[in-house]
C-alpha positions as CSV (number, residue, x, y, z in Angstrom):
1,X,0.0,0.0,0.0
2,X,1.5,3.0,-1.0
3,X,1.2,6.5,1.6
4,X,0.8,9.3,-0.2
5,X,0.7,11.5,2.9
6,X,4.4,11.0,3.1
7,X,6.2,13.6,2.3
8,X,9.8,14.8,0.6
9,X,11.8,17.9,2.4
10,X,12.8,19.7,-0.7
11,X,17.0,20.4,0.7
12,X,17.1,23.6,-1.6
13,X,20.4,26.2,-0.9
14,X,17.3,29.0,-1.3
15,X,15.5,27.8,1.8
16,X,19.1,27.4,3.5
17,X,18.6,23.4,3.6
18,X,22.1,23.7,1.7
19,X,25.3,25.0,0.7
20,X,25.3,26.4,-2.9
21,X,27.8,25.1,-5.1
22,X,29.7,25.2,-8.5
23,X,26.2,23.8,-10.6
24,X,23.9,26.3,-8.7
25,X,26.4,29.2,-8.8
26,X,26.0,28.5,-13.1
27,X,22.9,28.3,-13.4
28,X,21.4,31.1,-11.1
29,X,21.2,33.2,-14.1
30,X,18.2,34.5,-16.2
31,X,19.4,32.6,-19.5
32,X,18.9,29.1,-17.5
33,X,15.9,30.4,-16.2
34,X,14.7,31.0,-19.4
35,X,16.1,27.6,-20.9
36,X,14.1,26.0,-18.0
37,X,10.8,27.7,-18.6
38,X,11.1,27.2,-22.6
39,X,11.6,23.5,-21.7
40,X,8.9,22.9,-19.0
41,X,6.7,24.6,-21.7
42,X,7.9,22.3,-24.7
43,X,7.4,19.2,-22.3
44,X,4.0,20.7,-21.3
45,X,3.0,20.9,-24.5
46,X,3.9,17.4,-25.4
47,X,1.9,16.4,-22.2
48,X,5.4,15.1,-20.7
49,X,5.9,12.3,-22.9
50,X,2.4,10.4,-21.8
51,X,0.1,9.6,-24.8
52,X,-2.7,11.5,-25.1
53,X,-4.3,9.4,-27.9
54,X,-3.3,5.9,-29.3
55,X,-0.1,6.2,-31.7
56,X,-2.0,3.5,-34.0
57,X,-5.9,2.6,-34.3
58,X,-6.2,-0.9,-36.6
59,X,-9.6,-1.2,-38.0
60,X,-11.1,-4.4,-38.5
61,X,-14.0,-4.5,-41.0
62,X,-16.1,-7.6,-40.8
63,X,-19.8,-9.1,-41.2
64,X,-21.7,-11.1,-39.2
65,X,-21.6,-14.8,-41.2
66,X,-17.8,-14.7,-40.7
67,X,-18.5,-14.1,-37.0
68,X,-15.9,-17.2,-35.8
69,X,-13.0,-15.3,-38.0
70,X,-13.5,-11.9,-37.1
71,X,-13.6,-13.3,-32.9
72,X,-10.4,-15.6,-34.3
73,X,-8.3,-12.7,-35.4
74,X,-9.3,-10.3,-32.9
75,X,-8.2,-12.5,-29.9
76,X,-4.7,-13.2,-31.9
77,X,-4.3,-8.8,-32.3
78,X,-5.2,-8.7,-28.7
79,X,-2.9,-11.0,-27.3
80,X,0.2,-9.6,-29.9
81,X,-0.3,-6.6,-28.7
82,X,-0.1,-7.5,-24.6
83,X,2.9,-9.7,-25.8
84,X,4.2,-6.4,-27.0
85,X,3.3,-4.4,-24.1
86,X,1.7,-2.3,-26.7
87,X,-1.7,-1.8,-24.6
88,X,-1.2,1.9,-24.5
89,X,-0.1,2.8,-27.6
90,X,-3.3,0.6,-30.0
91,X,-7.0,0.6,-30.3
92,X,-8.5,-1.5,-31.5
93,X,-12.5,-0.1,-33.6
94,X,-14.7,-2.8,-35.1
95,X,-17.3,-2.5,-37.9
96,X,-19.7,-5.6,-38.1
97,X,-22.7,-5.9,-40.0
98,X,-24.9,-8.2,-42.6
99,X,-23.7,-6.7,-45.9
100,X,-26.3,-3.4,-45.1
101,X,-23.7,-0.9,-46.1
102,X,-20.6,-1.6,-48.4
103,X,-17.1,-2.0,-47.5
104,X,-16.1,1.4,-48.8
105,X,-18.4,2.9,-46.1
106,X,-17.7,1.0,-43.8
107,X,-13.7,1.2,-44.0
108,X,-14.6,5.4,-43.9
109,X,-17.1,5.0,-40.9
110,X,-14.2,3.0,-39.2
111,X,-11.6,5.8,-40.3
112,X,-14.0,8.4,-39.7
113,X,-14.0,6.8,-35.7
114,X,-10.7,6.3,-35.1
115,X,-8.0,8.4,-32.5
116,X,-4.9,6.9,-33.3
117,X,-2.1,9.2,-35.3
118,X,-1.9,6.0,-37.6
119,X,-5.0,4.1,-39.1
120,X,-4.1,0.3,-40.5
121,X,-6.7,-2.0,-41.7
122,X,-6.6,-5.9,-40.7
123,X,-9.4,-7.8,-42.6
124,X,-10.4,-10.8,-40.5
125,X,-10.0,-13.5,-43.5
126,X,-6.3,-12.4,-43.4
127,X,-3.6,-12.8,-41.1
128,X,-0.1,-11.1,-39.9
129,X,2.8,-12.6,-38.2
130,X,3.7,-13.2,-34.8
131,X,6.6,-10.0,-34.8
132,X,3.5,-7.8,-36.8
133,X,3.2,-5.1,-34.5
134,X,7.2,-5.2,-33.1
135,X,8.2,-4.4,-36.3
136,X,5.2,-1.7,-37.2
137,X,6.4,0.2,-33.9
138,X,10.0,0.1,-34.4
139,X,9.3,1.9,-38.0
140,X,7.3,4.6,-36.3
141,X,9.6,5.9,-34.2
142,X,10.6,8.2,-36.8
143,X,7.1,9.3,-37.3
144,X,7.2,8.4,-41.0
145,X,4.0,9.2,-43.4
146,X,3.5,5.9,-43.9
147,X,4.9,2.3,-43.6
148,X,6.0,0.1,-46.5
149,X,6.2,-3.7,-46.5
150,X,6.2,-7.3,-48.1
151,X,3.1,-9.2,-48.2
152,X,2.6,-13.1,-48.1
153,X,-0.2,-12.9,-51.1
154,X,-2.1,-16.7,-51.0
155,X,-3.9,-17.0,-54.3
156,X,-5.6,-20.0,-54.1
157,X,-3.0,-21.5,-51.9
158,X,-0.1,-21.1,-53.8
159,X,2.2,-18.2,-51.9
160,X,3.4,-15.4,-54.5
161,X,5.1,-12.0,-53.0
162,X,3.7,-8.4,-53.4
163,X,5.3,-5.3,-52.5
164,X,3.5,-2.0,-51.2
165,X,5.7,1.1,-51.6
166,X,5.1,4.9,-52.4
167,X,7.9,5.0,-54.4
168,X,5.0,2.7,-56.7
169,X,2.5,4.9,-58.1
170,X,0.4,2.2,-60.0
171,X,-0.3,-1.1,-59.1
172,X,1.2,-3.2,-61.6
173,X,2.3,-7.4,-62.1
174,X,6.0,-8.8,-62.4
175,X,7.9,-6.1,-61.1
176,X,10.9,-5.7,-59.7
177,X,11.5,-9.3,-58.6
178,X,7.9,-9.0,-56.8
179,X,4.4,-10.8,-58.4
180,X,2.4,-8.2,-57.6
181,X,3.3,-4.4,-56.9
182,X,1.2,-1.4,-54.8
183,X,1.0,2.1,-53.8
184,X,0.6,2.0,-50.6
185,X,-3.5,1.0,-49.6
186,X,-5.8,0.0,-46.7
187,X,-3.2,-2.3,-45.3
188,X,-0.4,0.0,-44.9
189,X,0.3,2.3,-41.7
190,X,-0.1,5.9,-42.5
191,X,-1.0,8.8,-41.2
192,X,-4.8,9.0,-40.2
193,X,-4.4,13.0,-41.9
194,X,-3.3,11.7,-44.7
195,X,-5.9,9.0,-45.1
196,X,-8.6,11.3,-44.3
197,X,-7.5,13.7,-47.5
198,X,-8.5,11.0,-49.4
199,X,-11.1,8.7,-47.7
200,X,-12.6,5.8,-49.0
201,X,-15.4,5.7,-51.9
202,X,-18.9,4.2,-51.1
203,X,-18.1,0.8,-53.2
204,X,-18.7,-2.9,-52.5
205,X,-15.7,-3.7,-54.7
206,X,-12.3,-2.2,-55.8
207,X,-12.9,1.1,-52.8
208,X,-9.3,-0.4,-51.8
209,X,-7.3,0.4,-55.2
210,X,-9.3,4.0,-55.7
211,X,-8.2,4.7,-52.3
212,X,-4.4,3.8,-53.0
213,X,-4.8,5.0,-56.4
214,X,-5.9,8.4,-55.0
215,X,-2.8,8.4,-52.2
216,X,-0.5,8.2,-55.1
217,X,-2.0,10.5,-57.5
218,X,-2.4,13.1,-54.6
219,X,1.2,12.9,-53.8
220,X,0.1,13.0,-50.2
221,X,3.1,10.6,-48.9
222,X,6.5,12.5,-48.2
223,X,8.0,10.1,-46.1
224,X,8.1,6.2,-46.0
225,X,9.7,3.3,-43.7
226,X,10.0,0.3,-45.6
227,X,10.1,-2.9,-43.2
228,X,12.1,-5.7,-46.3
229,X,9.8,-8.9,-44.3
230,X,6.7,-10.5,-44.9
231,X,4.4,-8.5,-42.4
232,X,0.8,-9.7,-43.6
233,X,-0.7,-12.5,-45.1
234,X,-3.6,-11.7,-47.7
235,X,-5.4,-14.9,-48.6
236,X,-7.4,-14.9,-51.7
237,X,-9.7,-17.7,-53.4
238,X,-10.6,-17.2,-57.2
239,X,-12.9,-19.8,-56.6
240,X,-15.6,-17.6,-54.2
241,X,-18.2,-15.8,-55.3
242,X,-17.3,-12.4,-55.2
243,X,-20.5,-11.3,-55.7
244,X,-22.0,-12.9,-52.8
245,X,-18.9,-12.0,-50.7
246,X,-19.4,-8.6,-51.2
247,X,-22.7,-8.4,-51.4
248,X,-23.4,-7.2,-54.8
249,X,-26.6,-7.8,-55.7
């Protein structure tokens, strides 16, 4: 149990609870005290190093009939991010329904909602590896626009590699060594700012390459971290029906 009725004597040389010395003699001067008070004020400002709002929000999209996934991925995030000791830097915002509104509006309503300084998209029939969020907080200690990365892309089991950069301003095939390349989208890290400049169009299908499409054309990305590993794992079947998985009617 912690008192907090004890108290500290403060053994200052300008109450006479010491003898002044060498450092005091320097800095008794009006240029320190002015150094001091512009630094209190800088460190005020910056709330003393405590954060204010999460440093990244990760948005998970998802409807009802894939209920078991969405609870599946969710729990894996949670427990990443405790692993991490990440609690106080993530939040997590769900957006769950039965196909009433589209994805595109759905991926702005959840951008629309979140705090974070970064917005990232994890779509629960995909996956990211166990050092996801190690990696994703080492590159944004530089405060970078946005994050580039490797991606594990499954198509119909069979791995191939893309690459999500914004030194890519198309998204092109067999490029580069990579199957598939990408301005950055829905799945990169980037500034919640920037993301907002552009937002996401009220689509069913392809809201996720206008909104990348639009980052690139817009020029809205400055500065990028590029993390050279796998860090998702997108997990595509040609064989569902895209119209029913979408809800196109």
């Amino acid at each position: 149990k912690v008192n907090y009725e004890k108290k500290f004597e403060h053994l200052h040389w300008l109450f006479g609870k010491s003898e002044r010395d060498e450092t005091s003699n320097r800095h008794d001067n009006r240029e320190c005290w002015k150094q001091g008070d512009e630094l209190i004020q800088k460190r005020r400002a910056n709330n003393f190093g405590i954060e204010k709002k999460p440093l990244l929000s990760v948005l998970l999209p998802s409807i009802i009939i894939r209920n078991q996934q969405f609870i599946n991925l969710s729990h894996r995030l949670v427990d990443l991010v405790k692993a991490g000791g990440y609690l106080s830097k993530v939040e997590f915002k769900a957006n769950v329904d039965n196909k009433e509104i589209s994805i595109g509006k759905k991926r702005q309503e959840l951008l629309n909602e979140a705090t974070g300084e970064y917005v990232v998209f994890i779509d629960d029939d995909d996956d990211v590896p166990d050092y996801y969020f190690t990696k994703i907080f080492e590159a944004l200690e530089s405060r970078p626009d946005c994050i580039g990365f490797k991606i594990d892309f499954r198509k119909d089991g069979i791995k191939k590699i893309a690459c999500h950069s914004s030194k890519y301003k198309l998204w092109e095939n067999n490029k580069d060594g990579h199957d598939y390349v990408r301005c950055p989208n829905h799945l990169n890290p980037i500034k919640r700012e920037i993301a907002l400049q552009v937002g996401y169009p009220d689509k069913r299908f392809g809201e996720d390459s206008e909104y990348s499409l639009s980052l690139a054309a817009k020029e809205l990305i400055k500065t990028e971290v590029f993390i050279n590993e796998m860090m998702y794992i997108y997990k595509f079947s040609s064989k569902e029906n895209h119209s029913v998985k979408y809800g196109i009617r």
